[in-house]
PyMOL Python script that loads the backbone (N, CA, C, O; Angstrom):
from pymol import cmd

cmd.read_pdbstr("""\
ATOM      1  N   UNK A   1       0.845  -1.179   0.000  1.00  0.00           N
ATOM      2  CA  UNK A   1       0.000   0.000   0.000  1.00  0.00           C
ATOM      3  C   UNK A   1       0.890   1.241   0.000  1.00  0.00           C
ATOM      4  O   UNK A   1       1.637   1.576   0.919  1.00  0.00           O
ATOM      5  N   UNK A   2       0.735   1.775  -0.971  1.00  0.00           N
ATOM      6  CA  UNK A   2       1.799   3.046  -0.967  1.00  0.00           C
ATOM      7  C   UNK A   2       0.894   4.581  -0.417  1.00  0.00           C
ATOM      8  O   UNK A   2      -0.157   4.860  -0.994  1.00  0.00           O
ATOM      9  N   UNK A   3       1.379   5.413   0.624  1.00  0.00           N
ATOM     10  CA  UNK A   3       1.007   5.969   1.615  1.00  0.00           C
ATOM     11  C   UNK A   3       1.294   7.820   0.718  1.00  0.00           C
ATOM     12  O   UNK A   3       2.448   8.235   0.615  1.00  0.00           O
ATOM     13  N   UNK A   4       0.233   8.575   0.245  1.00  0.00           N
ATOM     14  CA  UNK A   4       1.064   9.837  -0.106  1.00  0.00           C
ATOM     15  C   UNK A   4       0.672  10.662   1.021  1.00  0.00           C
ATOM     16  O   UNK A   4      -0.504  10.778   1.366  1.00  0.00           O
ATOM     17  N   UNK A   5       1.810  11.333   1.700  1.00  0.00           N
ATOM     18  CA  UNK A   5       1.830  12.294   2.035  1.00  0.00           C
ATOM     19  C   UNK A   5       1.548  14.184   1.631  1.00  0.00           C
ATOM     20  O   UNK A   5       2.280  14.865   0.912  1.00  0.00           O
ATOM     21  N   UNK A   6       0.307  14.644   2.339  1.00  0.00           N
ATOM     22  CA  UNK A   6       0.074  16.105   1.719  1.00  0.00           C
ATOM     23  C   UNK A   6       0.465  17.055   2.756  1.00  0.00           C
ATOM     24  O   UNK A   6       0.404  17.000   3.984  1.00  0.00           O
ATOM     25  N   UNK A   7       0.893  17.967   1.914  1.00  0.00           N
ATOM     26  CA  UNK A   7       1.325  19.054   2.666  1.00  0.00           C
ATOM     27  C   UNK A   7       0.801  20.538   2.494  1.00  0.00           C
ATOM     28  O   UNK A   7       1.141  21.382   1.664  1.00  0.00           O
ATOM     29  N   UNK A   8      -0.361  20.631   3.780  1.00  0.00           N
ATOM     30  CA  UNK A   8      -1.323  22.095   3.719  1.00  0.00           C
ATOM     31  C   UNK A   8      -0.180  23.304   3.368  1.00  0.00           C
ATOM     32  O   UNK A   8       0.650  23.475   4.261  1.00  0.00           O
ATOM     33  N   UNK A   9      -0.064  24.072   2.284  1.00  0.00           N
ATOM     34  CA  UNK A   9       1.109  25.132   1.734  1.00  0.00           C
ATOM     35  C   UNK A   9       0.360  26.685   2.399  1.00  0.00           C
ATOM     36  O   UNK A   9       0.038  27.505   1.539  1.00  0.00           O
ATOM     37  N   UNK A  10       0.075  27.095   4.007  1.00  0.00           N
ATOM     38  CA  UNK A  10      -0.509  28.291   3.949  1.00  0.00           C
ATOM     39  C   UNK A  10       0.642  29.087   4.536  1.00  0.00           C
ATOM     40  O   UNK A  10       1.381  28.687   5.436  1.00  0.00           O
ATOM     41  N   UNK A  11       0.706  30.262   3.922  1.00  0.00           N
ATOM     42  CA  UNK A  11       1.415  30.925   4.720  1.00  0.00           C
ATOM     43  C   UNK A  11       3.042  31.161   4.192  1.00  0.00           C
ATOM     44  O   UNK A  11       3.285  31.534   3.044  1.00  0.00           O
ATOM     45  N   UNK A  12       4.256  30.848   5.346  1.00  0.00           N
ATOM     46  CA  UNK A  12       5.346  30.505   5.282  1.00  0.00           C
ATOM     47  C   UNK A  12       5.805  29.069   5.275  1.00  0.00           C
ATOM     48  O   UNK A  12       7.003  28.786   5.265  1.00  0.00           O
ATOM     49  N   UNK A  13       4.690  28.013   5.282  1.00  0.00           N
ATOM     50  CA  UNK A  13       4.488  26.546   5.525  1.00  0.00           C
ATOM     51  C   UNK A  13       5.922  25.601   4.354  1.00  0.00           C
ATOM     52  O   UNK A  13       6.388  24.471   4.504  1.00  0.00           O
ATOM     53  N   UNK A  14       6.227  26.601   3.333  1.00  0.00           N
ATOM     54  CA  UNK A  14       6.682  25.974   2.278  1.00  0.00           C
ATOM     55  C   UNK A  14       7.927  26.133   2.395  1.00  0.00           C
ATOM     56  O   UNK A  14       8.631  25.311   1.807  1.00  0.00           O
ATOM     57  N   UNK A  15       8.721  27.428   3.326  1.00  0.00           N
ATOM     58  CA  UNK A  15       9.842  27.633   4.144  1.00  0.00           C
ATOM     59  C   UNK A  15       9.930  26.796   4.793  1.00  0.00           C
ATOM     60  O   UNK A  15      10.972  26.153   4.671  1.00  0.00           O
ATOM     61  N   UNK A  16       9.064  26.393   5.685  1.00  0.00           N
ATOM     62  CA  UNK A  16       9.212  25.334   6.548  1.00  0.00           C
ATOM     63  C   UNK A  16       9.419  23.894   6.296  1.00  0.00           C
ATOM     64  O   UNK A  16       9.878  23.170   7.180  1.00  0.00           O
ATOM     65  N   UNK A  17       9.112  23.464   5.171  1.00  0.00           N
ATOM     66  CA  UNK A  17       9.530  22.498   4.322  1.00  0.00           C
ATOM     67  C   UNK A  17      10.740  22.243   3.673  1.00  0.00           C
ATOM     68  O   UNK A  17      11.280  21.146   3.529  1.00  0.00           O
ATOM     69  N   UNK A  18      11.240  23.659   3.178  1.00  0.00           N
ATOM     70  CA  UNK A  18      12.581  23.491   2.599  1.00  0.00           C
ATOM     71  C   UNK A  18      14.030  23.602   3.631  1.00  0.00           C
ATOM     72  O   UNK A  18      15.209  23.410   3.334  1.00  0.00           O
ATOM     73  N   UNK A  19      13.307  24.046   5.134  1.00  0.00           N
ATOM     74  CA  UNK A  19      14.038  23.759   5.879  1.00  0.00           C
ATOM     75  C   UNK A  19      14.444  22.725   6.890  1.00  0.00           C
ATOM     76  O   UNK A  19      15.496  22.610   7.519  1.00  0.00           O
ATOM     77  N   UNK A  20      12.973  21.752   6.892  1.00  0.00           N
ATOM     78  CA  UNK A  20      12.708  20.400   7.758  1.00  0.00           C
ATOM     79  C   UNK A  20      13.071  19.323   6.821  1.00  0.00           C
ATOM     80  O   UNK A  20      13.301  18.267   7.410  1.00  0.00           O
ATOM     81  N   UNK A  21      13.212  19.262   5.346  1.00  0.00           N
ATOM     82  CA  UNK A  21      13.434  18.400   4.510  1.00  0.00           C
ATOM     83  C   UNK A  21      14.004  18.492   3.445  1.00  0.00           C
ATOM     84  O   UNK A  21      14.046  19.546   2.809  1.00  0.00           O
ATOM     85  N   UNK A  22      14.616  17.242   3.016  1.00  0.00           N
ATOM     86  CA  UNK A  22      15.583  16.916   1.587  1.00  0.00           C
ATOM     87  C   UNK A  22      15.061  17.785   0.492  1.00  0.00           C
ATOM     88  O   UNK A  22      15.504  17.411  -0.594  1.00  0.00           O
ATOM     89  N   UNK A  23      14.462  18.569   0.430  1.00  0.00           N
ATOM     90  CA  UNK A  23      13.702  19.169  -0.519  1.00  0.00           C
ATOM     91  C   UNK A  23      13.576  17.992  -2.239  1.00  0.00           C
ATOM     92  O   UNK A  23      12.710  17.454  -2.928  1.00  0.00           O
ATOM     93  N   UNK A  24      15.062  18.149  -2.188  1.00  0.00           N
ATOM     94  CA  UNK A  24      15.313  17.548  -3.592  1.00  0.00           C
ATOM     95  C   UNK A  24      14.553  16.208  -3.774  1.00  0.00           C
ATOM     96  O   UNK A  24      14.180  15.921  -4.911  1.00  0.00           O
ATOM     97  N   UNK A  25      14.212  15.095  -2.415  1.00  0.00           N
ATOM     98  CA  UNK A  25      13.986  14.055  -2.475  1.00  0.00           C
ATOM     99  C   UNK A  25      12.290  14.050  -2.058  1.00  0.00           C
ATOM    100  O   UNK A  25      11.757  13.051  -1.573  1.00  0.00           O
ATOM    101  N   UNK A  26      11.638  15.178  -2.300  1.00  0.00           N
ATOM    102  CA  UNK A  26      10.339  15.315  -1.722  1.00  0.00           C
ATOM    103  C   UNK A  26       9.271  14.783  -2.588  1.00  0.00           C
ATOM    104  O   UNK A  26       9.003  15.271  -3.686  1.00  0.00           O
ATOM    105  N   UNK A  27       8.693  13.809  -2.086  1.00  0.00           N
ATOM    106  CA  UNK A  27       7.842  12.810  -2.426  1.00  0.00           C
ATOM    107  C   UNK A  27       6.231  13.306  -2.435  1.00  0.00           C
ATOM    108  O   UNK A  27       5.488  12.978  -3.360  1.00  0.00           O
ATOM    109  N   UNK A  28       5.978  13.762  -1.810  1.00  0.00           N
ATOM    110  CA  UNK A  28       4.800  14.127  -0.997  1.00  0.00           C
ATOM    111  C   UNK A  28       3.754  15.697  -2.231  1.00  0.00           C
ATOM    112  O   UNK A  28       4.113  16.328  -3.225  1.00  0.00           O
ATOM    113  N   UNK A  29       2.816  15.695  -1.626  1.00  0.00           N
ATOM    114  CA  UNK A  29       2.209  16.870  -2.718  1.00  0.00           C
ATOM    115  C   UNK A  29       1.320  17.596  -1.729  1.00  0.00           C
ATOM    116  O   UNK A  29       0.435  17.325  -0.918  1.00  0.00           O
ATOM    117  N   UNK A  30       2.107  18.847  -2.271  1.00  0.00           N
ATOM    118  CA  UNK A  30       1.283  20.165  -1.500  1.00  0.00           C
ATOM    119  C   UNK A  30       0.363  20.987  -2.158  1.00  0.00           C
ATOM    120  O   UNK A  30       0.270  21.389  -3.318  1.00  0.00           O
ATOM    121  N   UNK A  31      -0.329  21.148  -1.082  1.00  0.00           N
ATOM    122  CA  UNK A  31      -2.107  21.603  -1.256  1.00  0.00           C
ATOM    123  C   UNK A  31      -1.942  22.830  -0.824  1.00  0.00           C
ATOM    124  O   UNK A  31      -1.381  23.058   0.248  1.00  0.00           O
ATOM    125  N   UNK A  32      -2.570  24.086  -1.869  1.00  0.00           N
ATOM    126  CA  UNK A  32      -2.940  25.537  -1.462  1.00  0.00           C
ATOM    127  C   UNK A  32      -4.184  25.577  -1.069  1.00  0.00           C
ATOM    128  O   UNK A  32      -4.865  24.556  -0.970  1.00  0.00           O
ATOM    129  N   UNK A  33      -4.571  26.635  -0.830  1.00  0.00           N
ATOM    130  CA  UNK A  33      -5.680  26.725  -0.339  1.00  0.00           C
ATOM    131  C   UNK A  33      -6.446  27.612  -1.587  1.00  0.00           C
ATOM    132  O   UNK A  33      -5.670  28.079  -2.420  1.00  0.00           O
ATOM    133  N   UNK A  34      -7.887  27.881  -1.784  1.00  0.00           N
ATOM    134  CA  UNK A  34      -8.936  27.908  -2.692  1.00  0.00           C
ATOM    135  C   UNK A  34      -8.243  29.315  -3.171  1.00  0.00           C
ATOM    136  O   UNK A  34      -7.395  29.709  -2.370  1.00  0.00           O
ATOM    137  N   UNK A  35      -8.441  30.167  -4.346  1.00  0.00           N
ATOM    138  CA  UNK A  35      -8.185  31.226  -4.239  1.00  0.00           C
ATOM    139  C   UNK A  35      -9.325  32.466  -4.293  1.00  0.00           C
ATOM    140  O   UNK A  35      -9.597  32.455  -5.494  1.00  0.00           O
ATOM    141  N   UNK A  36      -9.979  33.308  -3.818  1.00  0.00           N
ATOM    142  CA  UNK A  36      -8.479  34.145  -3.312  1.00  0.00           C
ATOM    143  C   UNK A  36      -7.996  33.596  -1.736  1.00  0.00           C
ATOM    144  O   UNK A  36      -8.691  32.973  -0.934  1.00  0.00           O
ATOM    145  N   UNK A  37      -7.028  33.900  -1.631  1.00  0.00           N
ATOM    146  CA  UNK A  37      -6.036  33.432  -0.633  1.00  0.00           C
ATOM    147  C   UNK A  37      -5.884  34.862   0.433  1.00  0.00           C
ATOM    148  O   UNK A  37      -5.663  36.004   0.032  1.00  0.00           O
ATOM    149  N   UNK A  38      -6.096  34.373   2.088  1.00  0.00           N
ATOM    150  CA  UNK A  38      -6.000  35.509   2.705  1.00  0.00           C
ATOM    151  C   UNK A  38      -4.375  35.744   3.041  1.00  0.00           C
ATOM    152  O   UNK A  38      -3.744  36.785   3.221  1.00  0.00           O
ATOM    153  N   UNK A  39      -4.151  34.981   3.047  1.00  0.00           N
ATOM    154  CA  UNK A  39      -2.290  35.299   3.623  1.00  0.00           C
ATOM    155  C   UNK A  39      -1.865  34.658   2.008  1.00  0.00           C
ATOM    156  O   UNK A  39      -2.537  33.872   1.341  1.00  0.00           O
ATOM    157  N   UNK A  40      -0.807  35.149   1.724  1.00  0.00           N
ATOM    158  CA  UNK A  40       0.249  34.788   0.357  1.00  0.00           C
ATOM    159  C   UNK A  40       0.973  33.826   0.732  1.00  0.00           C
ATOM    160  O   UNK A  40       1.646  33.834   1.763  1.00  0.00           O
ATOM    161  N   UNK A  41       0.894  32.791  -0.175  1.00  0.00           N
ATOM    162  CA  UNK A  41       1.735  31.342   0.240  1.00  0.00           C
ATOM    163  C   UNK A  41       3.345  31.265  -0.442  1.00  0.00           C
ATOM    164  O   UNK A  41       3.647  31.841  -1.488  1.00  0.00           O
ATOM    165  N   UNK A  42       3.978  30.710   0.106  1.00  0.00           N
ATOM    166  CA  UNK A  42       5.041  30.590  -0.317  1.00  0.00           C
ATOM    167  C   UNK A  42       5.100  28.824  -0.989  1.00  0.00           C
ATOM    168  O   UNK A  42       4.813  27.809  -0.355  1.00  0.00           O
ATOM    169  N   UNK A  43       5.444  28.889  -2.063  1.00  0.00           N
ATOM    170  CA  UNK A  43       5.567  27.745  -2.616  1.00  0.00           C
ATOM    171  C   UNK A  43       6.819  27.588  -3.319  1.00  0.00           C
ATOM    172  O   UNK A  43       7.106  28.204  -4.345  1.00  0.00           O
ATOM    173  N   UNK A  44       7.755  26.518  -2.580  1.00  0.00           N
ATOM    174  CA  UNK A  44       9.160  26.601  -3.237  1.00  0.00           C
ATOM    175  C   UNK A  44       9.395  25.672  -4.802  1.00  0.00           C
ATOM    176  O   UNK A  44       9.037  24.561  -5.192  1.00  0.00           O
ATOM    177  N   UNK A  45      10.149  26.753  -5.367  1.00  0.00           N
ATOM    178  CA  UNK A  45      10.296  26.412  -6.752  1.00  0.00           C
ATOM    179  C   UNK A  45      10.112  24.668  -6.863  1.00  0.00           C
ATOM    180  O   UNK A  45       9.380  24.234  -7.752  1.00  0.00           O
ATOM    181  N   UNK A  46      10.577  24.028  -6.235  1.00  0.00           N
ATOM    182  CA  UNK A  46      11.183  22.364  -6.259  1.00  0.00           C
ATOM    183  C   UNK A  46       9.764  21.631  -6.097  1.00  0.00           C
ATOM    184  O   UNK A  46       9.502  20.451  -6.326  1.00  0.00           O
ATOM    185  N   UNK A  47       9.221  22.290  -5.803  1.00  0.00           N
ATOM    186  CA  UNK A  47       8.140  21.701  -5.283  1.00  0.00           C
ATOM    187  C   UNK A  47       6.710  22.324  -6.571  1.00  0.00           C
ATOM    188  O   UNK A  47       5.648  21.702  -6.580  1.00  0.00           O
ATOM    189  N   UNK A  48       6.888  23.407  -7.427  1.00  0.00           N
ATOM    190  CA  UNK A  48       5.847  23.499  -7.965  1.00  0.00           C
ATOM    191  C   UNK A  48       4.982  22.571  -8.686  1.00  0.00           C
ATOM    192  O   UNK A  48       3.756  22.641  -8.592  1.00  0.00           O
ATOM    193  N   UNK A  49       5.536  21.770  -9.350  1.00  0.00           N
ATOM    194  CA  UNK A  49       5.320  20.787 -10.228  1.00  0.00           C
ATOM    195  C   UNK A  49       4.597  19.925  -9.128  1.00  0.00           C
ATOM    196  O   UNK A  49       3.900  19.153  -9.787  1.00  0.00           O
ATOM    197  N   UNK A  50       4.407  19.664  -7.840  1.00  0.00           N
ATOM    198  CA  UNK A  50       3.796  18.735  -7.305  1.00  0.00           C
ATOM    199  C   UNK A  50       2.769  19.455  -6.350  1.00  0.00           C
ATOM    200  O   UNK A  50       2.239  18.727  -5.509  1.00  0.00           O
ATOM    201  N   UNK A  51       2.556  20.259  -6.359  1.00  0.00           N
ATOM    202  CA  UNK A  51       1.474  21.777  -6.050  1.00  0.00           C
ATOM    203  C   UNK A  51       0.200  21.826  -6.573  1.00  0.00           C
ATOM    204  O   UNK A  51       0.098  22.040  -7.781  1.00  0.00           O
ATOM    205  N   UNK A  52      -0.884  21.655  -5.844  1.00  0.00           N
ATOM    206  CA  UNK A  52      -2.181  21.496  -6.569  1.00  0.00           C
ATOM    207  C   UNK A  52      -3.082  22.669  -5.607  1.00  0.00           C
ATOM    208  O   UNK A  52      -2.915  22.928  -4.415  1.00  0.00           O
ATOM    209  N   UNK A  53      -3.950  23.186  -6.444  1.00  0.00           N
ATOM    210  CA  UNK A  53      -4.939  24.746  -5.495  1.00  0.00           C
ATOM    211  C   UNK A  53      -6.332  23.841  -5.183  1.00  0.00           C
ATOM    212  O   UNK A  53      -6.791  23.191  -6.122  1.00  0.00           O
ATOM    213  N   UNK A  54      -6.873  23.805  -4.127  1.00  0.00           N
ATOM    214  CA  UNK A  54      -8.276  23.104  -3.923  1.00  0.00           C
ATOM    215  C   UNK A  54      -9.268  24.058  -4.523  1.00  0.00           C
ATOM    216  O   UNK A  54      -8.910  25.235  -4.509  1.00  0.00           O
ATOM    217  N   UNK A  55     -10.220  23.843  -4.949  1.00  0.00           N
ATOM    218  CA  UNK A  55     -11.158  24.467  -5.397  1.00  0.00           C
ATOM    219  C   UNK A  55     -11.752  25.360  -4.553  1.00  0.00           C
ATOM    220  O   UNK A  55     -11.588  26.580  -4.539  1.00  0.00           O
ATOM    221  N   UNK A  56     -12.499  24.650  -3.802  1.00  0.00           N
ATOM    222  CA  UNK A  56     -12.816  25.509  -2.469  1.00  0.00           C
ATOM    223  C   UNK A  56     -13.119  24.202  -1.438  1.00  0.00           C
ATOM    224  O   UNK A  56     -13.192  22.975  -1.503  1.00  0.00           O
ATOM    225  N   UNK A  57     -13.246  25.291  -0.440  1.00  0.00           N
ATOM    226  CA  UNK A  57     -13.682  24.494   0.692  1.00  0.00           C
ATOM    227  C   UNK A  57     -15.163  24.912   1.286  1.00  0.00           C
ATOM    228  O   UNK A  57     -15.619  26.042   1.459  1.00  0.00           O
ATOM    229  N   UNK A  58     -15.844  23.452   1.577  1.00  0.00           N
ATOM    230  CA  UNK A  58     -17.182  23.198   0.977  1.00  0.00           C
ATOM    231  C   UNK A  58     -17.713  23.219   2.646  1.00  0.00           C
ATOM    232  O   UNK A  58     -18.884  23.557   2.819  1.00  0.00           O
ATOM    233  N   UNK A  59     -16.936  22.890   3.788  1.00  0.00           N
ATOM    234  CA  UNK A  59     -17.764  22.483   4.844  1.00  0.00           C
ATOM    235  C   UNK A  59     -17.827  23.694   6.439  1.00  0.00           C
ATOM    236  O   UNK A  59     -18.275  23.521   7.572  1.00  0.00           O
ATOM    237  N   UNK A  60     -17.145  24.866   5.772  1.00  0.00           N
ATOM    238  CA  UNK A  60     -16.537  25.791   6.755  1.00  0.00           C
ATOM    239  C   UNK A  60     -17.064  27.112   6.302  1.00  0.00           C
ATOM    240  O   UNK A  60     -17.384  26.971   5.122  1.00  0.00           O
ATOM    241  N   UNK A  61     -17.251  28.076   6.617  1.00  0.00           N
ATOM    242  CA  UNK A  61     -17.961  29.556   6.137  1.00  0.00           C
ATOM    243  C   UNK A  61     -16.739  30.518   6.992  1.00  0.00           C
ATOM    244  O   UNK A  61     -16.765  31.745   7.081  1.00  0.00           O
ATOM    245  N   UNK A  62     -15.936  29.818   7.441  1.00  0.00           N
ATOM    246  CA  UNK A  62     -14.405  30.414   7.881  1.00  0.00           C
ATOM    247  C   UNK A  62     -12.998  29.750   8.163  1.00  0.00           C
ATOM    248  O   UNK A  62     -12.780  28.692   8.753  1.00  0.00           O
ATOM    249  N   UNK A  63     -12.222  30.509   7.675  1.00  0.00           N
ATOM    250  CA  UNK A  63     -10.599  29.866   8.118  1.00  0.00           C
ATOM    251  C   UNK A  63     -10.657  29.050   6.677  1.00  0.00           C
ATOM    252  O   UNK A  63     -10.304  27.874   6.596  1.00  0.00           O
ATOM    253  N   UNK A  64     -11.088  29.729   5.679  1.00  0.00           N
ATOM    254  CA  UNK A  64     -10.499  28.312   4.569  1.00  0.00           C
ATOM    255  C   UNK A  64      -9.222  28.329   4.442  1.00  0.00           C
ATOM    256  O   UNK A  64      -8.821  27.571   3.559  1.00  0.00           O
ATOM    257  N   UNK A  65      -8.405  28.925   5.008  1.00  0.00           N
ATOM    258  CA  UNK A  65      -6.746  29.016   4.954  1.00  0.00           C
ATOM    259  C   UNK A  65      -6.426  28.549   5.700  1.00  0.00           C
ATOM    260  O   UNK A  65      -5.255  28.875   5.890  1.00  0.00           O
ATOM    261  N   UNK A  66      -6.893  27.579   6.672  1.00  0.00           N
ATOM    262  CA  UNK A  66      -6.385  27.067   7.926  1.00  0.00           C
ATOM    263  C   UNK A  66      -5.962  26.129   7.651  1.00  0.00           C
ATOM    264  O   UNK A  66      -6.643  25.675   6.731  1.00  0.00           O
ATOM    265  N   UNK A  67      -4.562  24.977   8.097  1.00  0.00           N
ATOM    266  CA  UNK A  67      -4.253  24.211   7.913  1.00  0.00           C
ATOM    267  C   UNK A  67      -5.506  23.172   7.979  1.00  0.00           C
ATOM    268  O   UNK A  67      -5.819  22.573   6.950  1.00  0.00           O
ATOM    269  N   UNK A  68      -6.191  22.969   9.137  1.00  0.00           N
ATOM    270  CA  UNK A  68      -6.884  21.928   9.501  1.00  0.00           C
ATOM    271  C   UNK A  68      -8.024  22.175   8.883  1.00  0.00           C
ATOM    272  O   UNK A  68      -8.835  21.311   9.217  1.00  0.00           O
ATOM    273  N   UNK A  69      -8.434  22.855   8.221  1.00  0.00           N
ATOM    274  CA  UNK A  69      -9.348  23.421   6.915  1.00  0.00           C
ATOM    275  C   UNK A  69      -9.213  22.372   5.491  1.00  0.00           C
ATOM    276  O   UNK A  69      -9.973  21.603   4.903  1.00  0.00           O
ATOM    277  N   UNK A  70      -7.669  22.872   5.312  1.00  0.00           N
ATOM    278  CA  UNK A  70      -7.262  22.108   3.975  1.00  0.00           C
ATOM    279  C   UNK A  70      -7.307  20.666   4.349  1.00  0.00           C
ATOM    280  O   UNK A  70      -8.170  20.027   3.747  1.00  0.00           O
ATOM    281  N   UNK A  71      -6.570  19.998   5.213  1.00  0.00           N
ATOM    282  CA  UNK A  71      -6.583  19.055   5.599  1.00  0.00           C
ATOM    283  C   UNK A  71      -8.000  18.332   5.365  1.00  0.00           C
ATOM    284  O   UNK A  71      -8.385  17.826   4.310  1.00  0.00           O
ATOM    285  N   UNK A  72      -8.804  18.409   6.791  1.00  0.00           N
ATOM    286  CA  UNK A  72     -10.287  17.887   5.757  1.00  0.00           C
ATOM    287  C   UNK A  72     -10.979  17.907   5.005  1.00  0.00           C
ATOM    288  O   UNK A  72     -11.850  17.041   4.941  1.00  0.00           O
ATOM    289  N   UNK A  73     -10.900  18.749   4.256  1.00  0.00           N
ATOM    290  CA  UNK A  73     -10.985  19.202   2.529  1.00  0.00           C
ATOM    291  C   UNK A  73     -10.895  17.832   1.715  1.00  0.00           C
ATOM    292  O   UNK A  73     -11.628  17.210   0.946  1.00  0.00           O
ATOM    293  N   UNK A  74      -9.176  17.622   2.470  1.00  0.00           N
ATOM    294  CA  UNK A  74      -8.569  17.173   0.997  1.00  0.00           C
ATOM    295  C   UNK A  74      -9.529  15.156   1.686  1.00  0.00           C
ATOM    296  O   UNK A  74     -10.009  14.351   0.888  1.00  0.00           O
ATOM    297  N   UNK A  75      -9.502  15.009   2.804  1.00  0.00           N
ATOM    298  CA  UNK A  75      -9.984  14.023   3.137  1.00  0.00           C
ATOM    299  C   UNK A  75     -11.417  14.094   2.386  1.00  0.00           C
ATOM    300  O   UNK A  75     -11.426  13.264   1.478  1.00  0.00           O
ATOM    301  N   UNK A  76     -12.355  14.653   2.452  1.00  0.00           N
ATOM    302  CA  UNK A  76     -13.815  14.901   2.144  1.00  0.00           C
ATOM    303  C   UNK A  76     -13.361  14.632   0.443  1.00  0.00           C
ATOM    304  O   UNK A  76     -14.118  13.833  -0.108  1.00  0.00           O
ATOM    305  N   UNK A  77     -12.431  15.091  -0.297  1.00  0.00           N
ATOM    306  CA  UNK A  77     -12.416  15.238  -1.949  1.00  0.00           C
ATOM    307  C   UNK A  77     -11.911  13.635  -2.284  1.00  0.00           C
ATOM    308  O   UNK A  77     -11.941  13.185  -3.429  1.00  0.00           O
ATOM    309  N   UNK A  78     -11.464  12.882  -1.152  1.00  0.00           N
ATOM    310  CA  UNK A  78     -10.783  11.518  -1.417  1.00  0.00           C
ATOM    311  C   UNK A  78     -11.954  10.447  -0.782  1.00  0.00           C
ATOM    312  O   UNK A  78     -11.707   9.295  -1.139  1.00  0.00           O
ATOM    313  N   UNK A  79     -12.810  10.526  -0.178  1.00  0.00           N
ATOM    314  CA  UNK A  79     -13.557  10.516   0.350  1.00  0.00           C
ATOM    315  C   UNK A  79     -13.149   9.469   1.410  1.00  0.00           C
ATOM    316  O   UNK A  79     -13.374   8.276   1.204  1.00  0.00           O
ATOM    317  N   UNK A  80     -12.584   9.877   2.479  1.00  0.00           N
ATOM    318  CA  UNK A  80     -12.042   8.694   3.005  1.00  0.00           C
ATOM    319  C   UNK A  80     -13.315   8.370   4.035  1.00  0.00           C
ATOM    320  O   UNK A  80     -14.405   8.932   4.133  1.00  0.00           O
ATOM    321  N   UNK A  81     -12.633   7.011   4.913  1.00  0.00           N
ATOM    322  CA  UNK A  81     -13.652   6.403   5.764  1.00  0.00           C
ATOM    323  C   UNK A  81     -13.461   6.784   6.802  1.00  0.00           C
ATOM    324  O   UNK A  81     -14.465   6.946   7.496  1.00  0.00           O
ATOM    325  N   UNK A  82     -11.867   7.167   7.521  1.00  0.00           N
ATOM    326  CA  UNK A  82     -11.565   7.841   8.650  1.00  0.00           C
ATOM    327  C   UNK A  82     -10.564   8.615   8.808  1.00  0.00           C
ATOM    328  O   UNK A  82      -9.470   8.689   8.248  1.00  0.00           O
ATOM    329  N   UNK A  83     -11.355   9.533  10.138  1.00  0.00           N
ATOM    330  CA  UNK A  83      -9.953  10.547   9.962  1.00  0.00           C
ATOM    331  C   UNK A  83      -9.201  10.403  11.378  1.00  0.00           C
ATOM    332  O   UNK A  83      -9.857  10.295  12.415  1.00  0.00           O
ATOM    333  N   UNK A  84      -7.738  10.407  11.373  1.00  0.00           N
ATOM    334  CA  UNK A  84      -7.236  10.142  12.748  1.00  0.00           C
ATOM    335  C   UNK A  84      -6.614  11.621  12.997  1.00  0.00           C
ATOM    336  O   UNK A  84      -6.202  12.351  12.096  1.00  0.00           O
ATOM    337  N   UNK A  85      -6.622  11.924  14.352  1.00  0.00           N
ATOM    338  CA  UNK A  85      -6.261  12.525  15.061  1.00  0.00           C
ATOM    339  C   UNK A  85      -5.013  12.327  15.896  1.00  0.00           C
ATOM    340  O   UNK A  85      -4.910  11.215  16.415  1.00  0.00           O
ATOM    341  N   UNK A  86      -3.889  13.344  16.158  1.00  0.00           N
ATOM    342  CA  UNK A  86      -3.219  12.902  17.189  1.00  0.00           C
ATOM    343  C   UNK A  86      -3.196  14.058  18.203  1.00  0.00           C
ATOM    344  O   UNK A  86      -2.140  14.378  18.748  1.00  0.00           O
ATOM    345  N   UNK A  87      -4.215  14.610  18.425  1.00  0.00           N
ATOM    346  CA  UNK A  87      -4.420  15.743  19.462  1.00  0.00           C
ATOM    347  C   UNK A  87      -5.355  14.852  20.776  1.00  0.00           C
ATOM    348  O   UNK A  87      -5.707  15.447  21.794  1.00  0.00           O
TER     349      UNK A  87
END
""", "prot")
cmd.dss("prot")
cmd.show_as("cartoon", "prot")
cmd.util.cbc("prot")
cmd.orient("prot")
């Protein structure tokens, strides 16, 4: 079972990526948020090509820029069966 990893891109989030990881070896695909966009995202060059914008977000009437926004978004568009928590 091969596992993809997404990565909510709000903010400075994409700095934070090119500084926590191999950049070059980055597997994983990052998610913007709907546009228009309230904060400006940073999306690093290495990574555009694996960069996708959600359409919108369908279940919230606020914070569609919120990490935990995009996050169940992208669960609800995949339609999964569960969502885990580690809070």
């Amino acid at each position: 079972m091969v596992k993809t990893q997404f990565f909510c891109l709000v903010g400075n989030e994409g700095e934070r990526i090119e500084k926590k990881r191999t950049i070059s070896s980055f597997d994983g695909i990052c998610v913007l948020p709907p546009y228009p966009r309230i904060m400006e995202t940073d999306v690093p060059v290495s990574v555009k090509g694996k960069t996708f914008e959600l359409f919108e977000t369908t279940f919230v009437d606020k914070y569609h820029d919120s990490c935990t926004s995009l996050a169940l978004q992208i669960a609800l568009n995949l339609n999964v069966d569960t969502i885990y928590s580690w809070l």
